[in-house]
C-alpha positions in Angstrom: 93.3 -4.7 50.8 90.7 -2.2 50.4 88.5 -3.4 53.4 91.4 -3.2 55.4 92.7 0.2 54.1 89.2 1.7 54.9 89.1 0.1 58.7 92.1 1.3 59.4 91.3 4.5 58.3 87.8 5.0 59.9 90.3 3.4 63.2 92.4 6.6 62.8 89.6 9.1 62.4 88.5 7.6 65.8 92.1 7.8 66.6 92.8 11.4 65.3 89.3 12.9 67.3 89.9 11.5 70.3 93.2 13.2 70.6 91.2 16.6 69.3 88.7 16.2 72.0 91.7 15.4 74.8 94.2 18.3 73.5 91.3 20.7 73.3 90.0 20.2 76.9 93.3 20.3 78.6 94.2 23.3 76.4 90.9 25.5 76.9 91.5 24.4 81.0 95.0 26.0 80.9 94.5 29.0 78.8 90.8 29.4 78.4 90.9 32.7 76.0 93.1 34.7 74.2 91.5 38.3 75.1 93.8 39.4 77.2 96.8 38.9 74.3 94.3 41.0 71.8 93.3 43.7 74.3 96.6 43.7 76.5 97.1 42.8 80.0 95.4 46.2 81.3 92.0 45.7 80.2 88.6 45.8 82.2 86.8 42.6 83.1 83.6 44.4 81.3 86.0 44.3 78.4 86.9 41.6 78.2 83.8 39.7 78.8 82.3 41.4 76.2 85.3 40.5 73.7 84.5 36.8 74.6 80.8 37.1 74.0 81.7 38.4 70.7 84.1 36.0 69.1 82.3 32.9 70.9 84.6 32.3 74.2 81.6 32.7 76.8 80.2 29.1 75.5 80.8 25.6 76.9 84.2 23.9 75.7 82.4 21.5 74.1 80.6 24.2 71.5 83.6 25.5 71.2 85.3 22.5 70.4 83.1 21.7 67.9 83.1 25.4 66.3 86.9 24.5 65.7 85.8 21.1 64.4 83.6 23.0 62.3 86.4 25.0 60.7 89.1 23.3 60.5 86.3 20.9 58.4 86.6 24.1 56.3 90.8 24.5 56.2 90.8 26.8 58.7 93.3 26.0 60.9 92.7 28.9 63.2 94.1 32.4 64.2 97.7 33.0 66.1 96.7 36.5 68.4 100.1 36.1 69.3 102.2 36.8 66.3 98.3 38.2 64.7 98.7 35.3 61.7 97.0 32.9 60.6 97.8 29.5 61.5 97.5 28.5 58.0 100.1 30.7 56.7 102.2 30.3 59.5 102.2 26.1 58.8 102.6 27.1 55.4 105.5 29.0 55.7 107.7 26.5 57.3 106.5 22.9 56.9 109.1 23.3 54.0 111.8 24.3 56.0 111.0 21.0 58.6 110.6 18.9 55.6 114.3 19.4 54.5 115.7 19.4 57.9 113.9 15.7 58.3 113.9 14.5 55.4 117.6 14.7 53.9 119.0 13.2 57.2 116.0 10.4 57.5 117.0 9.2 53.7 120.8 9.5 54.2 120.7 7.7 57.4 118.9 4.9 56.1 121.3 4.3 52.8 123.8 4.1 55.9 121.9 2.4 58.4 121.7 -1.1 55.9 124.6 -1.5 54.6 126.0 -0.8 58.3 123.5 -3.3 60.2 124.1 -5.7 57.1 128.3 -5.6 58.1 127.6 -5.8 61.8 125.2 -9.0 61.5 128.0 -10.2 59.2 131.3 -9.7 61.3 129.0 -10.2 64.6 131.3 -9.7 67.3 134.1 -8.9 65.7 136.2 -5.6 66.2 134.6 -3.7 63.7 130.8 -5.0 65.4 132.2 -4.1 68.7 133.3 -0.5 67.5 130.1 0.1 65.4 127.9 -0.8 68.3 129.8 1.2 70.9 129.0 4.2 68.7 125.6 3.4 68.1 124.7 2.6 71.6 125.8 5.5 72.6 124.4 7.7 70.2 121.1 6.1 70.5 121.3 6.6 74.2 123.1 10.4 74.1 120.2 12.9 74.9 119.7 14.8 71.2 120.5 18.1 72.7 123.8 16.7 74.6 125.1 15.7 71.1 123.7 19.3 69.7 125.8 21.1 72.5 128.8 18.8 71.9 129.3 19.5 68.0 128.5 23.2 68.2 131.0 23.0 70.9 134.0 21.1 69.0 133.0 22.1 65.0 131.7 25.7 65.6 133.2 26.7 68.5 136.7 25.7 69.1 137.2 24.7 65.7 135.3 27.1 63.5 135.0 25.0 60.6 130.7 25.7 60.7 128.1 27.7 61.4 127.2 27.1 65.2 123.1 28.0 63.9 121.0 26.9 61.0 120.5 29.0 58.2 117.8 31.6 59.1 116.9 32.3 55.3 112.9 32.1 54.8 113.8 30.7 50.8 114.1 27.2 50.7 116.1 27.1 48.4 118.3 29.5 49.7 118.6 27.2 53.4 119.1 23.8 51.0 122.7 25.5 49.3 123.9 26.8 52.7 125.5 24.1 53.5 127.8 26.4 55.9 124.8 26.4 58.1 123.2 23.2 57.5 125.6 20.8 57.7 126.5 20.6 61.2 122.4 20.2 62.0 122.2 17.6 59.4 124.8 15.4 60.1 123.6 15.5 63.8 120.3 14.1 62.8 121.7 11.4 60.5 123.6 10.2 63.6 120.9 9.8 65.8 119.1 8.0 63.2 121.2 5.9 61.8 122.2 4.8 65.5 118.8 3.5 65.7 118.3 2.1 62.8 121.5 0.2 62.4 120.7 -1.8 65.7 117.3 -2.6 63.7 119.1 -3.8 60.7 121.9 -5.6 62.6 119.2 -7.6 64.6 117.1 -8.4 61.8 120.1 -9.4 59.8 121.0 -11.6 62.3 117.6 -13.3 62.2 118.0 -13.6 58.8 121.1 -15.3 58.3 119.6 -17.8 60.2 117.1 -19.1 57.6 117.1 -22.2 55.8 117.0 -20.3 52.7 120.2 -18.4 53.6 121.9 -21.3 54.1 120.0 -23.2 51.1 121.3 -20.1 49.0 125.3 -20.8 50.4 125.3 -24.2 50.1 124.3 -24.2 46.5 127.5 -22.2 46.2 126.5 -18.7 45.6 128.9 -16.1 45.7 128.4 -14.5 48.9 127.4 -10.7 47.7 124.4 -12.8 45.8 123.2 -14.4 49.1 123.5 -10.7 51.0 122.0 -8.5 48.1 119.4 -11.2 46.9 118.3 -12.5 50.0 119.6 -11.2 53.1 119.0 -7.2 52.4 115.3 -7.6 50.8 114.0 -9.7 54.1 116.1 -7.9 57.1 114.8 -4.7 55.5 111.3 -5.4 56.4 111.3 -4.8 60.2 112.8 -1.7 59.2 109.6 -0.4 56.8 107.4 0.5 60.4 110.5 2.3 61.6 110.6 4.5 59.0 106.9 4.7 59.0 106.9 5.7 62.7 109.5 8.5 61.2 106.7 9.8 59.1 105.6 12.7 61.7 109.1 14.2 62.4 109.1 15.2 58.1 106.7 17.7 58.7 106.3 18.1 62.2 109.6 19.1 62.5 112.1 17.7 65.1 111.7 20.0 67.9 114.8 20.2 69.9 116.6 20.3 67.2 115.3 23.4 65.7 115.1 24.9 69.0 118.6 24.4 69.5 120.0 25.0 66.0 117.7 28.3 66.2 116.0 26.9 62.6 112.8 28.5 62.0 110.9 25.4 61.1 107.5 23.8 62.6 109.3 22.6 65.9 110.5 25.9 66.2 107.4 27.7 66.1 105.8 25.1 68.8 108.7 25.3 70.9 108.1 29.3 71.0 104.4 28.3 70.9 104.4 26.6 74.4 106.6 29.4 76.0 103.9 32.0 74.7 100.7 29.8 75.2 99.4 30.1 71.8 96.6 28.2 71.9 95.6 27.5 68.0 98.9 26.5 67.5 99.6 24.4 69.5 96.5 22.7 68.9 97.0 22.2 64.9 100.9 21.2 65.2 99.2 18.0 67.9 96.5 17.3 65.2 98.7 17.3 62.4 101.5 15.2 64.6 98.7 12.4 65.2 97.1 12.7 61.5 100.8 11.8 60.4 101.6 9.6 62.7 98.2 7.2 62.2 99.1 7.8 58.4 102.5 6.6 59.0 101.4 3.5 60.6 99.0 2.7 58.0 101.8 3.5 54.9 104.5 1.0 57.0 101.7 -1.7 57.0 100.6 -1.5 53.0 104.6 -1.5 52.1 105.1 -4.2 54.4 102.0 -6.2 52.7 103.7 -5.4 49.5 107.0 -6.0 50.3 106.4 -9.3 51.5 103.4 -11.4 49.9 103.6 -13.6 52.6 102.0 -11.5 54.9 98.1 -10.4 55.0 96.0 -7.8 56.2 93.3 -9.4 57.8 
């Protein structure tokens, strides 16, 4: 276990600086320095070449790259000249904020998602199957800011029942009781996720009712909720661990059309207004920490799973 934990995590360093080395090239090709946004559009060349010889600009990418490497080595995530804050504090600020907005709808979804994929593997293709999966397919396949547009339309708009934004408090704890505000944004995203993660549970359950030991477990004459809770739910949930895992990044880095739409001031907010404004250092940490959460996600699914299920091995 520990020989495989440390591959995998030397693999994902590789992974993780890779992705550094890409995202920084393309990014220093596109908007190569930031003096213009700290000494204004109106500036002299001689100006600004001398601002870039100061603060490092004037040398190869590659040095520069690896004076970022260097720092963020150190914490430093970097400095936004566009809102003239550091990218620390602005992270800071509203990982929180994404956190909630991810997290509440990815754990409610999945207390839905099994004993809804457990029903539909049960009752396959009966009415209630055909119903669920009509509603699932078609969430799953709704474009997230089509659904977005549709329940501020019917819940906010015509029937005013909710706030058609998210709460725009910067205390948590003031966003997690406005539930006014939050609802509408929340139940949205359990939705989505639940519509895919029930078709995972419904297809794994369906596997799994195929087993010898299911029917072993029936024809010793178990009562039915025994064979689904013992057996069934504990082995059809498996599949469903790397889901989740792969779900990992969107905790933290925030689901951005969502927040963009909802107007939520959260991580996926700031990188939505990031890529309209070109802020370089920004968007640079919100793509490293995407990929260090989403190689840490894959790595969590794969332990669980190992300890889930003995039967499987890390080799």
């Amino acid at each position: 276990m520990r020989a495989y934990i440390a591959r995998r995590l030397v693999t994902s360093l590789i992974v993780v600086i890779g992705i550094t080395i890409v995202t920084f090239g393309l990014l220093h090709l596109i908007y190569p320095s930031p003096a213009l946004d700290v000494l204004g559009v109106h500036t002299s060349p001689i100006a600004i070449n001398a601002w870039n010889r100061d603060n490092g600009f004037d040398r190869p990418w590659f040095m520069q790259y690896l004076h970022y490497m260097n720092e963020l080595a150190h914490g430093n995530l970097g400095y936004s000249y566009k809102v003239n804050q550091s990218v620390d504090a602005l992270f800071a600020e509203r990982w929180g904020r994404s956190a909630w907005l991810s997290g509440l709808p990815l754990v409610l979804a999945v207390l839905l998602a099994i004993p809804v994929g457990i029903y539909q593997a049960v009752r396959r293709n009966g009415v209630g199957d055909s119903v669920l999966t009509s509603v699932t397919f078609t969430a799953y396949a709704m474009p997230d800011y089509f659904l977005y547009i549709i329940v501020i339309q019917i819940f906010a708009l015509s029937l005013p029942i909710f706030s058609y934004e998210a709460a725009q408090s910067t205390n948590l704890l003031t966003i997690m009781t406005d539930w006014h505000a939050m609802t509408l944004p929340i139940l949205s995203l359990v939705l989505l996720y639940v519509s895919g993660y029930a078709r995972y549970m419904r297809s794994a359950s369906i596997d799994t009712l195929a087993q010898d030991y299911i029917k072993a477990a029936r024809a010793k004459g178990l009562p039915e909720k025994l064979v689904l809770w013992r057996h069934l739910v504990r082995n059809a949930f498996l599949p469903m661990v790397t889901l989740i895992g792969l779900s990992i990044p969107a905790l933290l880095a925030g689901n951005i059309i969502a927040e963009e739409v909802w107007n939520y001031p959260g991580l996926g907010l700031l990188f939505y207004d990031s890529l309209g404004n070109a802020d370089y250092n920004v968007l640079m940490a919100y793509v490293l920490i995407g990929a260090i959460l989403t190689v840490l996600g894959n790595l969590a699914a794969d332990i669980a799973l190992t300890v889930s299920d003995p039967r499987i091995r890390l080799a």
